[in-house]
C-alpha positions as a printed Julia matrix, in Angstrom:
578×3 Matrix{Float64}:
 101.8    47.07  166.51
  98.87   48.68  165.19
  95.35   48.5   166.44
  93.89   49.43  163.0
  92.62   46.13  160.99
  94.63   45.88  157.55
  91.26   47.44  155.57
  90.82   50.16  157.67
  94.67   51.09  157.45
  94.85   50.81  153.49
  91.52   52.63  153.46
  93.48   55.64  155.43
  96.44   55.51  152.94
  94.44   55.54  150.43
  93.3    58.93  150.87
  96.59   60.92  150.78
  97.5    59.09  147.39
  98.36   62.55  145.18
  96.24   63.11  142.18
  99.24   62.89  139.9
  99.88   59.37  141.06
  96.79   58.15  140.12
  97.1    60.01  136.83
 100.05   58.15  136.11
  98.69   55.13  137.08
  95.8    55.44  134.52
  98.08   56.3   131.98
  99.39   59.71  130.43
  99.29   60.22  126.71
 100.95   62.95  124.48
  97.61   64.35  123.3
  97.31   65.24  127.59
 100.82   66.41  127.48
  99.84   68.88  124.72
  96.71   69.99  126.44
  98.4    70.6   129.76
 100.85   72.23  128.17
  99.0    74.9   126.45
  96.78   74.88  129.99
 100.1    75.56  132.0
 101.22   78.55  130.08
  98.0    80.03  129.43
  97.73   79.84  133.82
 101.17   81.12  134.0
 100.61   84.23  131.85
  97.8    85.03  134.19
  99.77   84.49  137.37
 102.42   86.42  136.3
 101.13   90.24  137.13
  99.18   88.69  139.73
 102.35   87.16  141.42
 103.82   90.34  141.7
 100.79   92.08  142.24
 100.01   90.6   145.2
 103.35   90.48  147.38
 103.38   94.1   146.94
 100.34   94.3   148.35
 101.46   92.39  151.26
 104.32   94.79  151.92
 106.82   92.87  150.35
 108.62   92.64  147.14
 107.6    91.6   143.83
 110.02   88.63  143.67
 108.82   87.12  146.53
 105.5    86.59  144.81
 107.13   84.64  142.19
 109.04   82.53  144.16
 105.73   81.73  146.06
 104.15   80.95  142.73
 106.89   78.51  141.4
 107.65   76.54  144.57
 104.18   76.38  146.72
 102.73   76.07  142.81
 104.56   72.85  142.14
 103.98   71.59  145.24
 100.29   72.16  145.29
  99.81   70.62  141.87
 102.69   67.23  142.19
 101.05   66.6   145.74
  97.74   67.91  145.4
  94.45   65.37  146.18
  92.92   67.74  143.03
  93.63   66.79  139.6
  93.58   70.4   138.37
  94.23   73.0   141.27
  96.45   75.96  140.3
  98.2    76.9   143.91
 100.06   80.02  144.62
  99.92   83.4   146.82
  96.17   84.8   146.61
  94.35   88.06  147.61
  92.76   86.55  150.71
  96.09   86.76  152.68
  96.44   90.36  152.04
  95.34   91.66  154.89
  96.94   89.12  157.59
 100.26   88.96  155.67
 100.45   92.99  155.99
  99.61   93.2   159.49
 102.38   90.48  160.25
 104.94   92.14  158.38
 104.51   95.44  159.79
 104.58   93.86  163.15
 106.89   91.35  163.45
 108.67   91.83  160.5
 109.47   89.24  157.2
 111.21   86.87  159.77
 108.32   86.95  161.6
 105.83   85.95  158.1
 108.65   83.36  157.54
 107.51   81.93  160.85
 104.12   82.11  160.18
 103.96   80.5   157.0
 105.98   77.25  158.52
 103.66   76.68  161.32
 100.62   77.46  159.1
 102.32   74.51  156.9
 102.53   72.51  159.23
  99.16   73.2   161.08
  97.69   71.97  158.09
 100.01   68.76  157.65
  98.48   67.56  160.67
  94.57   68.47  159.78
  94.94   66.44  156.71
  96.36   63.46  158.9
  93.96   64.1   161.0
  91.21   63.42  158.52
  89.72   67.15  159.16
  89.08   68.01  155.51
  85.91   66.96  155.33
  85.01   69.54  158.34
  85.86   72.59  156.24
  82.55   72.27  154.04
  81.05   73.26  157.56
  82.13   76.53  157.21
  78.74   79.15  157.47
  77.94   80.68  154.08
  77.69   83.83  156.01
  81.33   83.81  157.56
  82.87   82.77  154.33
  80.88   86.1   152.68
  81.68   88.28  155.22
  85.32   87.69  155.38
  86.05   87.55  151.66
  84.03   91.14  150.98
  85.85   92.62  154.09
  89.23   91.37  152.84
  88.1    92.81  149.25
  87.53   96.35  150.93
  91.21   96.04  152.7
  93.02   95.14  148.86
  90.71   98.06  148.1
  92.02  100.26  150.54
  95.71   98.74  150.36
  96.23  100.14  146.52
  94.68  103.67  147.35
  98.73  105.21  147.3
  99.79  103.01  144.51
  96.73  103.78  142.54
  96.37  107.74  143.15
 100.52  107.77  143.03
 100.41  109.45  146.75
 104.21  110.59  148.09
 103.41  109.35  151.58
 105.67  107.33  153.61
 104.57  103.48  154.8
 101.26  103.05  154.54
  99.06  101.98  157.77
  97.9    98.79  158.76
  94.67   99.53  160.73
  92.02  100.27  157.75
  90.91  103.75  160.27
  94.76  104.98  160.58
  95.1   104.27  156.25
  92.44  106.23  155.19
  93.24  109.18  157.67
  97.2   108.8   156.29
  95.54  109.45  152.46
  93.51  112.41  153.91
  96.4   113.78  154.82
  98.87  113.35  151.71
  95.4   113.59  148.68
  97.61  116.92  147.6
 100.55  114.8   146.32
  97.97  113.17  143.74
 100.02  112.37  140.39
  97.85  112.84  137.46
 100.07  110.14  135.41
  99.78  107.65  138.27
  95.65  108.1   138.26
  95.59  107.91  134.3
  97.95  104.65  134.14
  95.35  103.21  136.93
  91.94  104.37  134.73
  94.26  102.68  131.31
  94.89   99.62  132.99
  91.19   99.46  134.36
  89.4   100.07  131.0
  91.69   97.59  129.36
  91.5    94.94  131.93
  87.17   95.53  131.44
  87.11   95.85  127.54
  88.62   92.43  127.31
  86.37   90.91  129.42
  83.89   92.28  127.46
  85.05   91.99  123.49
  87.94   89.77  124.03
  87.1    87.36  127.3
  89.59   84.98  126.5
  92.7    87.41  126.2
  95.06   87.71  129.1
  93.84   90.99  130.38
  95.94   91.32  133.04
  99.7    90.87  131.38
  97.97   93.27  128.34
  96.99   96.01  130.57
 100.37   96.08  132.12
 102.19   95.54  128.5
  99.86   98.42  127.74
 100.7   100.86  130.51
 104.15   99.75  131.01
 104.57  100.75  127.19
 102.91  104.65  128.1
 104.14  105.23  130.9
 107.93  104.75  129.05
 107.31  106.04  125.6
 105.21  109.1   127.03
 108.0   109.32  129.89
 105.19  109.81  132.3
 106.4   110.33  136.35
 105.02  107.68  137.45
 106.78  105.12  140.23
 107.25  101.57  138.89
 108.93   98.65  140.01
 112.63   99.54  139.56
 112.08  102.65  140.9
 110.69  101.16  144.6
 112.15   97.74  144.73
 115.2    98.29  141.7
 116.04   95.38  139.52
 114.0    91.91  140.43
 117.06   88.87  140.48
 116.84   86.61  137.29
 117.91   83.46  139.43
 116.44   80.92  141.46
 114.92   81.24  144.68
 116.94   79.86  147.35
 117.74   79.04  151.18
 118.68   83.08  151.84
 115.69   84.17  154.13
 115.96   86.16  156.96
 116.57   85.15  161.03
 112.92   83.76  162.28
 112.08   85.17  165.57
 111.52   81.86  167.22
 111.25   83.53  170.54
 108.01   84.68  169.48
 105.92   81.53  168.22
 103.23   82.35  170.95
 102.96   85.76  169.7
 102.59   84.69  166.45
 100.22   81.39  166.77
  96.6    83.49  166.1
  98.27   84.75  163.08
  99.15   81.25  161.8
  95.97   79.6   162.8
  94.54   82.6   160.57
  96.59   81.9   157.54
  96.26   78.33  157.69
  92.6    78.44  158.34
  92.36   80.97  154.97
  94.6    78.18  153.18
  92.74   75.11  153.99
  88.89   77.06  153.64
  90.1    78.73  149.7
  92.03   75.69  149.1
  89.26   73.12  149.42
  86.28   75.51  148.17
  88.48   76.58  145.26
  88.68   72.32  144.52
  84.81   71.85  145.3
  84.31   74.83  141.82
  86.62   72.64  139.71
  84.57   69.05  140.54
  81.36   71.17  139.73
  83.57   72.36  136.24
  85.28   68.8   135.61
  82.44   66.09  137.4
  85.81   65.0   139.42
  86.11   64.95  142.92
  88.83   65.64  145.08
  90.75   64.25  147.59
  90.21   66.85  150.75
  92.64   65.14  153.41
  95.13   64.92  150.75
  95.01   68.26  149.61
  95.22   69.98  152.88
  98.61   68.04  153.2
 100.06   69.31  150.13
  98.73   72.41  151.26
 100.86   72.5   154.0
 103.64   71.04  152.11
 103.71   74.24  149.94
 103.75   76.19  152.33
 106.61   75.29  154.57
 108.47   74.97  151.15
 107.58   78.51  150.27
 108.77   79.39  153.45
 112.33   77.92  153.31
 112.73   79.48  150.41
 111.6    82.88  151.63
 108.09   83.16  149.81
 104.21   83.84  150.99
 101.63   82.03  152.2
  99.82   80.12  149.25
  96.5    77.82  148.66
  94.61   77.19  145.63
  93.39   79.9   143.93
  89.68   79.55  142.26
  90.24   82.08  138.92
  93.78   80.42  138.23
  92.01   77.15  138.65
  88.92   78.08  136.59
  91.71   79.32  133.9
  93.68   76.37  133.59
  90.22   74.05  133.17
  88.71   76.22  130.38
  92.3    76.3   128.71
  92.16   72.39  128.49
  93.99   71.22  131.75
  93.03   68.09  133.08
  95.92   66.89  135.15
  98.43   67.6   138.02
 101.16   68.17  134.64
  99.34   71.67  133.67
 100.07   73.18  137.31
 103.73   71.94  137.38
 103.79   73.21  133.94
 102.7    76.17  135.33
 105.35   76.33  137.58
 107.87   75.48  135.01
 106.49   78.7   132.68
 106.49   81.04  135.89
 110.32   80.65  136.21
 111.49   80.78  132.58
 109.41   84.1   133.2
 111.61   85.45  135.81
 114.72   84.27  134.53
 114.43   85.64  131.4
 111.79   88.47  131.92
 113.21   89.8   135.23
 115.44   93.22  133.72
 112.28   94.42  132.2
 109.57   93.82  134.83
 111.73   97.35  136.9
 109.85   99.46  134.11
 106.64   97.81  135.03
 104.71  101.15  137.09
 102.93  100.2   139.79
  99.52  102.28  139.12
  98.9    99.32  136.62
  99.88   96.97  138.93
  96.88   99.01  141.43
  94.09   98.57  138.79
  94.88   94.48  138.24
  94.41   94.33  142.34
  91.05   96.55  142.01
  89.79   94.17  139.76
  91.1    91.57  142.31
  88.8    92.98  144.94
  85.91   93.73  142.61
  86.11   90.19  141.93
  86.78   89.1   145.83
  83.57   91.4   146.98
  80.75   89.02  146.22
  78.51   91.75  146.14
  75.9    89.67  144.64
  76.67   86.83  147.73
  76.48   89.61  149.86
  73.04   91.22  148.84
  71.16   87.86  148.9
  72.29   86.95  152.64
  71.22   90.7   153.53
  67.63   88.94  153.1
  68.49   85.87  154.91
  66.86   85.59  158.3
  68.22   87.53  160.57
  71.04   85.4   162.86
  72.55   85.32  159.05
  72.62   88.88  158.44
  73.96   89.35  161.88
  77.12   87.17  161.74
  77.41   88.47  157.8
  77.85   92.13  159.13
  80.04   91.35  162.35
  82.61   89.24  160.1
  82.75   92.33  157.29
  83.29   94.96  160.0
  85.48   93.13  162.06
  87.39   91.66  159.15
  87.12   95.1   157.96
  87.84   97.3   161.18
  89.88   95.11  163.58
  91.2    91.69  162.14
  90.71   89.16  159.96
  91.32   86.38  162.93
  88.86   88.29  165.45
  86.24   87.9   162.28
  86.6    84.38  161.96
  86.88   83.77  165.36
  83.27   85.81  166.5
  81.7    84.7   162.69
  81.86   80.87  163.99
  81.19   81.59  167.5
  77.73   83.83  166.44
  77.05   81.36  163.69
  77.17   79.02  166.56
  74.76   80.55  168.82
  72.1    81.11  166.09
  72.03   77.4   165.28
  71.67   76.9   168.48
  68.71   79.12  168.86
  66.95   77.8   165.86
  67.25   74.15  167.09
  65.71   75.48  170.08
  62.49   76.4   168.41
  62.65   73.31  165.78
  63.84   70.95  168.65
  59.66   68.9   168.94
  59.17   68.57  164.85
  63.51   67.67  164.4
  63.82   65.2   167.44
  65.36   61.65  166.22
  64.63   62.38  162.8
  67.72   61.59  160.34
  68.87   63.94  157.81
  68.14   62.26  154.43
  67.19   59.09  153.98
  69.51   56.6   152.11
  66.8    55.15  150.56
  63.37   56.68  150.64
  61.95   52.27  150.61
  64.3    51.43  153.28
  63.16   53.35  155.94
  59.6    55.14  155.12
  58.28   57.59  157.49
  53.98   56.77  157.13
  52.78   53.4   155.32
  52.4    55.23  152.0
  55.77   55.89  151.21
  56.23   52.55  149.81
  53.19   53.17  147.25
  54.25   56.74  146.38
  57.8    55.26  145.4
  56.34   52.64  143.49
  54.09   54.8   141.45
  57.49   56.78  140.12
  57.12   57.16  136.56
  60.67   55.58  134.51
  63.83   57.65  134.95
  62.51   59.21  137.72
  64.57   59.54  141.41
  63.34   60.82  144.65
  65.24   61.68  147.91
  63.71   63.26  151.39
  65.21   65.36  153.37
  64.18   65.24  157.04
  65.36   67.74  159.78
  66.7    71.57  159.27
  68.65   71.73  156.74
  71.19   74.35  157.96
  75.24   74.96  157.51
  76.15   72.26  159.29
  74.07   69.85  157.7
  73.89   71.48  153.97
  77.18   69.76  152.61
  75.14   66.26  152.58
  73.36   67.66  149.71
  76.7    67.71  147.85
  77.26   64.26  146.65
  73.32   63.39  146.18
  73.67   62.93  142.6
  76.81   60.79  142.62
  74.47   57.99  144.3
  72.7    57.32  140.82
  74.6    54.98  138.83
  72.77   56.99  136.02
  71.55   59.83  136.16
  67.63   60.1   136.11
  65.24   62.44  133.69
  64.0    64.02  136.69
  64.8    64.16  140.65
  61.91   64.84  143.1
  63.44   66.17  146.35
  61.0    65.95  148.94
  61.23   68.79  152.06
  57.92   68.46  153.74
  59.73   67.26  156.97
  62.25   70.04  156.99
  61.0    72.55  159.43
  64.06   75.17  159.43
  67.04   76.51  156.47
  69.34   79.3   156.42
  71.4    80.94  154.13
  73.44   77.8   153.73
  70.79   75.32  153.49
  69.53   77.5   150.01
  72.98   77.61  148.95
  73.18   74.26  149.19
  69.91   73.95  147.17
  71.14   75.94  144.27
  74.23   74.05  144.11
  72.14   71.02  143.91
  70.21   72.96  141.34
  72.81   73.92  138.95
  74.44   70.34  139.38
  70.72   68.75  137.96
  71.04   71.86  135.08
  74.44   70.92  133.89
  72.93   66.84  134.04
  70.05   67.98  132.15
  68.03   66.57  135.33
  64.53   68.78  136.11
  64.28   69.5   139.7
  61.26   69.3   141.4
  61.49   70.37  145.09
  58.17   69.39  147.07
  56.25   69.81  150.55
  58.09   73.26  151.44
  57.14   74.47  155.16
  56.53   78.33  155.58
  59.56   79.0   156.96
  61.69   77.39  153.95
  58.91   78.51  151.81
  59.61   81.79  152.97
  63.15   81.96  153.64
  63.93   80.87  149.37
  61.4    83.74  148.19
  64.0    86.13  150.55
  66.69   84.91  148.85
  65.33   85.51  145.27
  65.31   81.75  144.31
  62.52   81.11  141.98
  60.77   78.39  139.73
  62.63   77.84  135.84
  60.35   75.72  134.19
  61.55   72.69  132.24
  64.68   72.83  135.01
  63.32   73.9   138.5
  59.66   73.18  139.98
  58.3    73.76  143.42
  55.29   71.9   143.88
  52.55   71.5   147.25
  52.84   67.77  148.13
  54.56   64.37  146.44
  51.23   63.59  144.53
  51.52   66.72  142.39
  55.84   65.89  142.02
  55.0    62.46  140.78
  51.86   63.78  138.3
  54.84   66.3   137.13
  57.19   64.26  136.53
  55.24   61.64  134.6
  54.09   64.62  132.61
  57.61   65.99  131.84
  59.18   61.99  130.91
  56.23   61.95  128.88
  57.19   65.39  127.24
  60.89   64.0   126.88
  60.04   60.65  125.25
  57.89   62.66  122.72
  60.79   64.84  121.91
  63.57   61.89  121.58
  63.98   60.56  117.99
  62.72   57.24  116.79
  65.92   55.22  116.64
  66.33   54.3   112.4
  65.04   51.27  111.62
């Protein structure tokens, strides 16, 4: 019998209900049908180049992209604890996917995949989802511009049409194998590359909500067969993709090996459940939902070991896919299955004339991929972070870069460990017993004048303290601050006067705060910064907007501010008709 009391055991079950359930529960209309529909197709025209794309890449073939669209896609979306995740094989798992293929072989991917699956089964049982927003801001940067400089480096031959044998998986060994074969340039291969590039950018530019991606390969598929240019393409590599369903057909799994391979699936399902779960944080920020974390690293692991039995990639939510399918109108679990549903119509019907596809233009939709991977912006602010952040920022690009992407990870947490630790050292007299943010700034004041302060709060007016160093592990409380309000205030006075320490994370966590009160229409006033805070946000380029964002020297001038600016909103509201 069980030791958990009846509440606490429909409490647990009750977090690995699937979004679609719930959806259905609420009730599902034809005017959502429609919308998911067009949301679905408009995703799945997107995935499509992508798809294929990407498992070339990896060192596979095209098909198997697909199949890891369709299946871990479905899966993602009918099981998913996100209302409108798009899941399928992303650019993250370039790198590791490569490397295991060249070592072990597909068998050996196949194997990786199901214990990655599986690995993250049991973290969503385990009730672990929750520790993923603890990731450091400077790992997570680090790792996704390293991996960016690998796709980078991974489409070199493809994009420069290079007659050199397999390419390398060490990033040194690649780049001296190009060195050594730049004479066998094709001048059709580098102009369907530069086509597909300007195309892919002019869109963006004069035509943002075209699919850029299928367009530039219509585009360059078209030249390169009208123009007869010599240029290697799909068919010519990989010959005619199968128009027919995936099935059971993969190849013997080197079982004898798990051991070998266990860093390697700890890696891919660390990628899945970090992307997965960050990708489903964007889309409450885009849709005010909120997600079900547990539940979505379990369907996360469900896709995978299904796109493993049916010999496919790795897969986890992807952010742009999911970004796509809310600004097309999705707003339920249908629009990914949908998704799904397009994806293989695709390949049963398109699959004879995706061998003519070449694969410069295939290249140039991956560069964009990294461009878009690189956080360069990301990267440049945490360069003026203090400098434990810029440390582990630089050891998890080279290593991610240099050596591998589960050595990063592994030394990014392990640093980004060892700072904290030194910081706490130093803030360890002013932090000692003090609790992170106070659930109610009445319940628990910290002097005898807090009580008076709150009371003076001019009307539609909240205010929250923060108390103790407000650093990666701690930042993610800032997350659901504004959920507490059962409506939302004019103006929100967050009070830092007792927060000695931040790091990159901490300000991160601030600006997400920040654009949450922007989209709310709610005016920010942050007060009592310390000097290092103080001095750590003017690093990091984060600066006053008035009307939206005000930094201000102590409570008294907050609550003077914010009586002015209800004042100035009052004034501004129309008399309601008599």
């Amino acid at each position: 019998m069980s030791t958990l009391p009846a509440f606490d055991r429909r409490q647990y079950l009750g977090m690995f209900v699937p979004k679609l359930v719930t959806v259905l529960r609420e009730g599902y209309t034809a005017r959502m049908f429609r919308a998911d529909a067009i949301a679905g197709l408009t995703v799945a025209i997107v995935a499509l180049p992508l798809a294929m794309a990407l498992a070339i890449a990896s060192g596979t073939t095209p098909e198997k992209g697909l199949h890891t669209a369709i299946v871990a896609g479905f899966l993602i979306s009918a099981l998913g604890g996100s209302r409108v995740q798009i899941g399928g094989p992303t650019a993250a798992f370039i790198p590791v996917v490569f490397a295991v293929i060249v070592k072990f072989g597909y068998g050996g991917l196949i194997l990786c995949t199901l214990l990655a699956g599986l690995m993250l089964i049991v973290a969503g049982l385990l009730r672990l989802g929750t520790l993923m927003k603890y990731m450091p801001q400077p790992v997570v940067t680090g790792f996704t511009s390293g991996i960016a400089v690998s796709i980078f480096s991974s489409q070199v031959k493809d994009m420069l049409g290079l007659k050199m044998g397999a390419v390398p998986a060490d990033f040194l060994p690649r780049w001296m194998a190009f060195a050594q074969h730049v004479g066998t340039t094709q001048p059709a291969a580098v102009l369907l590359t530069v086509l597909g590039l300007a195309v892919i950018f002019g869109l963006r530019k004069w035509k943002p909500n075209w699919p850029g991606f299928l367009i530039a390969l219509i585009l360059c598929t078209a030249a390169c067969s009208l123009l007869a240019l010599p240029a290697e393409t799909i068919g010519t590599r990989f010959g005619s993709l199968p128009s027919a369903l995936p099935d059971f057909n993969f190849p013997h799994i080197p079982f004898d090996r798990t051991m070998e391979l266990l860093p390697s699936s700890f890696t891919i399902a660390f990628l899945a459940g970090v992307e997965s779960l960050l990708s489903a944080v964007v889309a409450d920020g885009m849709t005010g939902g909120r997600h079900r974390s547990n539940m979505e690293l379990v369907a996360q692991g469900a896709a995978n070991v299904g796109s493993a039995l049916f010999g496919g990639l790795p897969a986890t939510g992807a952010i742009a896919r999911t970004a796509t399918n809310i600004r097309s109108g999705g707003r339920t679990p249908i629009a990914g299955i949908m998704h799904a549903g397009y994806l293989l119509v695709f390949m049963l019907v398109l699959a004879p004339l995706m061998r003519y596809v070449p694969l410069a233009a295939l290249a140039a939709v991956l560069l964009v991929v990294a461009w878009n991977m690189s956080e360069f912006e990301n990267f440049r602010n945490t360069l003026s972070a203090p400098k434990g952040d810029r440390l582990v920022l630089l050891l998890t690009f080279l290593l991610t870069v240099f050596v591998d992407l589960t050595m990063a990870i592994q030394v990014g947490i392990v640093v980004a460990a060892f700072v904290f630790m030194f910081r706490m050292s130093e803030a360890v007299e002013i932090s000692s017993g003090v609790k992170l943010i106070d659930d109610d700034l009445s319940s628990e004041p910290t002097d005898n004048g807090d009580l008076d302060q709150r009371a003076r709060l001019p009307k539609d007016t909240e205010v929250y303290q923060i108390s103790g160093p407000l650093f990666f592990g701690t930042a993610s409380r800032l997350d659901n601050l504004l959920d507490q309000f059962l409506s939302p205030p004019k103006v929100f006075i967050l009070r830092m006067r007792l927060v000695p320490v931040i790091d990159a994370s901490g300000v991160h966590a601030l600006q997400k705060l920040a654009d949450r009160c922007h989209r709310q229409d709610i005016v920010l006033i942050v007060s009592g910064l310390q000097d290092q805070p103080n001095r750590i946000i003017a690093q990091m380029h984060w600066h006053e907007h008035p009307g939206e964002l005000h930094f201000v020297a102590n409570f008294d001038h907050a609550v003077a501010l914010a009586k002015r600016l209800v004042a100035q909103s009052a004034a501004e509201t129309p008399a309601p008709a008599q």
